[in-house]
C-alpha positions, 0 to 999 in steps of 0.5 A: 508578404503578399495574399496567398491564393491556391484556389485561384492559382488551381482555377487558372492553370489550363491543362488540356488532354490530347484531344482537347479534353476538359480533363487531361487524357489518363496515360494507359502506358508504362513506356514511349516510343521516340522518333529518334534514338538520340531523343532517347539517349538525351532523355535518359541523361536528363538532357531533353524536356518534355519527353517521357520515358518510362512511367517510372520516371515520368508519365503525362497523368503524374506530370499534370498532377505533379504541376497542379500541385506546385501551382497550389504551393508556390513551389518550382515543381513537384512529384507525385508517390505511391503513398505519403510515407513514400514522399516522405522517404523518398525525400529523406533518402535523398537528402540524407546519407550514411553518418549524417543527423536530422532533427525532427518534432517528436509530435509527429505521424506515428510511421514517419516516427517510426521510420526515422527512429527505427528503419534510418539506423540501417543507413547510420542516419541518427535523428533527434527528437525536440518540441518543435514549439521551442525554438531554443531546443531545436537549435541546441540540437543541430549539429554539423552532420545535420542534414534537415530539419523534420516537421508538420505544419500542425503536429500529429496528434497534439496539434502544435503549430510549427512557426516555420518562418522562425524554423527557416532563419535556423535552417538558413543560418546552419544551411540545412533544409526546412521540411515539412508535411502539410497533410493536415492543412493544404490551401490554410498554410503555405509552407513553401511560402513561410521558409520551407525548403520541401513541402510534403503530402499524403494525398490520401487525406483532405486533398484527395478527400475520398479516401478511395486510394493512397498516394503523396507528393513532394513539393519542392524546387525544380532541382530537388524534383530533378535530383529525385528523379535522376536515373543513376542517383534519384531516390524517386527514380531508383525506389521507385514509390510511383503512383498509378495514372488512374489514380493521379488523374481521379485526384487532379479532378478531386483538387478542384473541389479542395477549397470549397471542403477545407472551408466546410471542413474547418467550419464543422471543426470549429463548431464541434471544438467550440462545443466540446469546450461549452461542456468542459471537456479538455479540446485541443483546436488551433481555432480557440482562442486558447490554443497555444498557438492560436494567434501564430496561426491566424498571422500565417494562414488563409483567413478564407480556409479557417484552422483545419478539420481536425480536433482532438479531445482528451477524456484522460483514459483509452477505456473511456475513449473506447466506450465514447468511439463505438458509441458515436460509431453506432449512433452514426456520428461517423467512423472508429477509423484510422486516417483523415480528410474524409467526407464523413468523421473518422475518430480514433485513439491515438495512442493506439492507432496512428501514433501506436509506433511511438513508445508509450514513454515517449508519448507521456513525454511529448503529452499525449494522453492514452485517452486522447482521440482524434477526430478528422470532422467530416463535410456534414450539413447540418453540424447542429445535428452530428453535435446533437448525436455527440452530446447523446453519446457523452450523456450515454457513457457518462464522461458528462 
C-alpha cells in the first residue's frame, strides 16, 4: 500500500471563495435562486451538479468542508452533520431497514451503544454485540439480515485497535458493509484506505480542537453521499442533522492546523503513558509496546502522527478516580470534563460519564473498570511540568 498523506493531500486542495477569498465565503442563505426553472426541477430530481438548493440539502460552506474531508480520507465524497451521533444515525438508518441485524463492537461510545441497544428496536433492527478484537466472534455473529459491521478504529474507552483490513475481508466475503468511527485518530489511521466502506466523525473532538461547536461528518463513496442526500429517501436529506455554515467553515480554517496538534497531541500522550507506567499504575496507550495491539497499530498508521492522544488509566475504584480528577482539576492539570481533542486535558470516569449508557454488567464483561478514567492529553508545552502537576496529585491522594 502505498504512504498515506492527509496533510498534503489537505494543503493541495485549492478552494477559493466568491471574490478570491483565501478563505472560502461563509454561506449567509438557507435557499437559492435559479436562472431557469428546469435548473430547479433537475436539481430537485438529482439530475443537475453543482447547484444548491436548499441548505438542507446542500450549501456551498458544508460542500467545502464536506470535499476537504474526503481529500484527508481518501473517500469519493463526503457530508457534513449537526453532530457525531447525527453522521452515525444518519448512516445507520440508511443502510438499515426494519428486521434487518448489524454487528458492533461492544467497546464502543456510550450514545452510539445507546442507540443501537435501545432506540434501533423502534425500527425492529436487532444488533449484536462482540469483541471486536476476535475475528472469530465477529464472524460467528453475522447473519443473513446482517446489514454492517459497526466499530471504532480505537474503541471508546478501552482502546482496542480494530484490524479492519481483516474486518473488511469478512465484510467482503458476506457483502455487507464496513463501518467505522474515526473520531479518535484522524490523519493516524485511514480507514477508507484499510477496507472501511464509511468512514465516520465527530468533528467536535481532535478535528475541530476547539471544542466551540458540535458537528460530524460522514466519509464515503459518492453514491452512499448521494443516496443520503436524496429528496424522497435520503436519511441526511429527509432527518435533516444539517450542520450551520458558520460553524462549517471556522472547522475548515481548524483542519488546516490537524497535523501539526495530532502530532503534538500524540507526543504528550505517549510521554504521560510511558510515566504513568514508571510508577506501576495499570495505563492503557496503543503506543507501549505492551498494548495488545501495539504492533497492529504501528504496521496501519501514520508514523509521522504517532498512536493519538488518548490514554486511560485504571486506579480499580470510581472513589479513587473521583479523588484523583478534582485534584488534578485544582492543581490545573486540566478539566473533569466529558469529550476529547481539546487544547487543554480533559479527564473523566468512564463508567460514569461517557459510557454511562451501558449497563454496568456489560461494562464488567467487556472490562471496563469502575475506577478507569479517560484522559484526552492536551497541546501543553511543557509535558514535563503537567507530568510534575500529576505526580503531586498522585502522592496527594495516595494512589502511589
Amino acid at each position: 500500500m502505498t504512504k498515506f498523506d492527509p496533510a498534503s493531500n489537505i494543503q493541495d486542495l485549492l478552494q477559493f471563495g466568491e471574490f478570491g477569498d483565501v478563505n472560502p465565503s461563509i454561506t449567509d442563505s438557507a435557499t437559492y435562486t435559479f436562472m431557469e426553472a428546469k435548473t430547479m426541477v433537475d436539481t430537485f430530481q438529482g439530475e443537475e451538479e453543482g447547484c444548491f438548493l436548499y441548505s438542507r440539502h446542500w450549501n456551498p460552506s458544508n460542500k467545502y468542508l464536506a470535499d476537504a474531508l474526503a481529500t484527508m480520507e481518501g473517500t469519493e465524497s463526503a457530508w457534513v452533520t449537526a453532530s457525531g451521533m447525527g453522521a452515525i444515525t444518519t448512516t445507520i438508518l440508511q443502510l438499515c431497514d426494519s428486521g434487518d441485524h448489524i454487528v458492533s463492537s461492544i467497546t464502543t461510545y456510550g450514545g452510539t451503544f445507546a442507540f443501537l441497544s435501545n432506540y434501533l428496536k423502534k425500527f425492529n433492527i436487532e444488533v449484536s454485540f462482540v469483541d471486536i478484537t476476535k475475528l472469530d466472534e465477529v464472524e460467528k455473529a453475522i447473519r443473513p439480515n446482517t446489514k454492517m459491521i459497526y466499530t471504532e478504529t480505537l474503541t471508546n474507552p478501552l482502546l482496542q485497535l480494530s484490524d479492519l483490513p481483516k474486518l473488511s475481508e469478512i465484510t467482503s466475503k458476506h457483502q455487507i458493509k464496513l463501518v467505522v468511527d474515526n473520531t479518535f485518530t484522524p490523519m493516524i489511521m485511514a480507514p477508507a484506505r484499510l477496507g472501511a466502506d464509511i468512514v465516520l466523525y465527530s468533528l467536535t473532538k481532535f478535528i475541530n480542537g476547539k471544542n466551540d461547536c458540535v458537528a460530524g461528518a460522514i466519509c464515503a463513496s459518492e453514491d452512499f453521499v448521494k443516496a443520503i442526500s436524496d429528496v424522497n429517501t435520503g436519511s441526511a436529506m429527509l432527518l435533516g442533522p444539517i450542520l450551520d455554515p458558520l460553524r462549517s467553515s471556522s472547522i475548515h480554517k481548524n483542519l488546516h492546523t490537524l497535523h501539526l496538534r495530532m502530532q503534538k497531541h500524540s507526543a504528550n500522550a505517549l510521554y504521560l503513558a510511558e510515566k504513568f507506567e514508571s510508577v506501576r499504575l495499570r495505563v492503557i496507550y496503543p503506543g507501549l509496546p505492551k498494548h495488545p495491539q501495539h504492533q497492529l497499530m504501528k504496521v496501519f498508521m501514520h508514523p509521522e502522527f504517532g498512536f493519538g492522544g488518548m490514554i486511560a488509566i485504571d486506579l480499580k475504584s470510581s472513589k479513587k478516580a473521583n479523588t484523583l480528577m478534582e485534584k488534578m482539576q485544582e492543581e490545573g492539570v486540566g478539566y473533569l470534563a466529558v469529550s476529547l481533542g481539546y487544547f487543554k486535558t480533559l479527564f473523566s470516569n468512564s463508567g460514569k460519564s461517557t459510557s454511562s449508557e451501558v449497563p454496568e454488567d456489560v461494562q464488567k464483561s467487556m472490562g471496563l473498570s469502575e475506577g478507569l478514567i479517560r484522559f484526552s492529553v492536551g497541546l501543553d508545552h511543557d509535558i514535563e511540568r503537567t507530568w510534575q502537576k500529576i505526580y503531586k496529585c498522585l502522592k496527594e491522594t495516595k494512589i502511589i
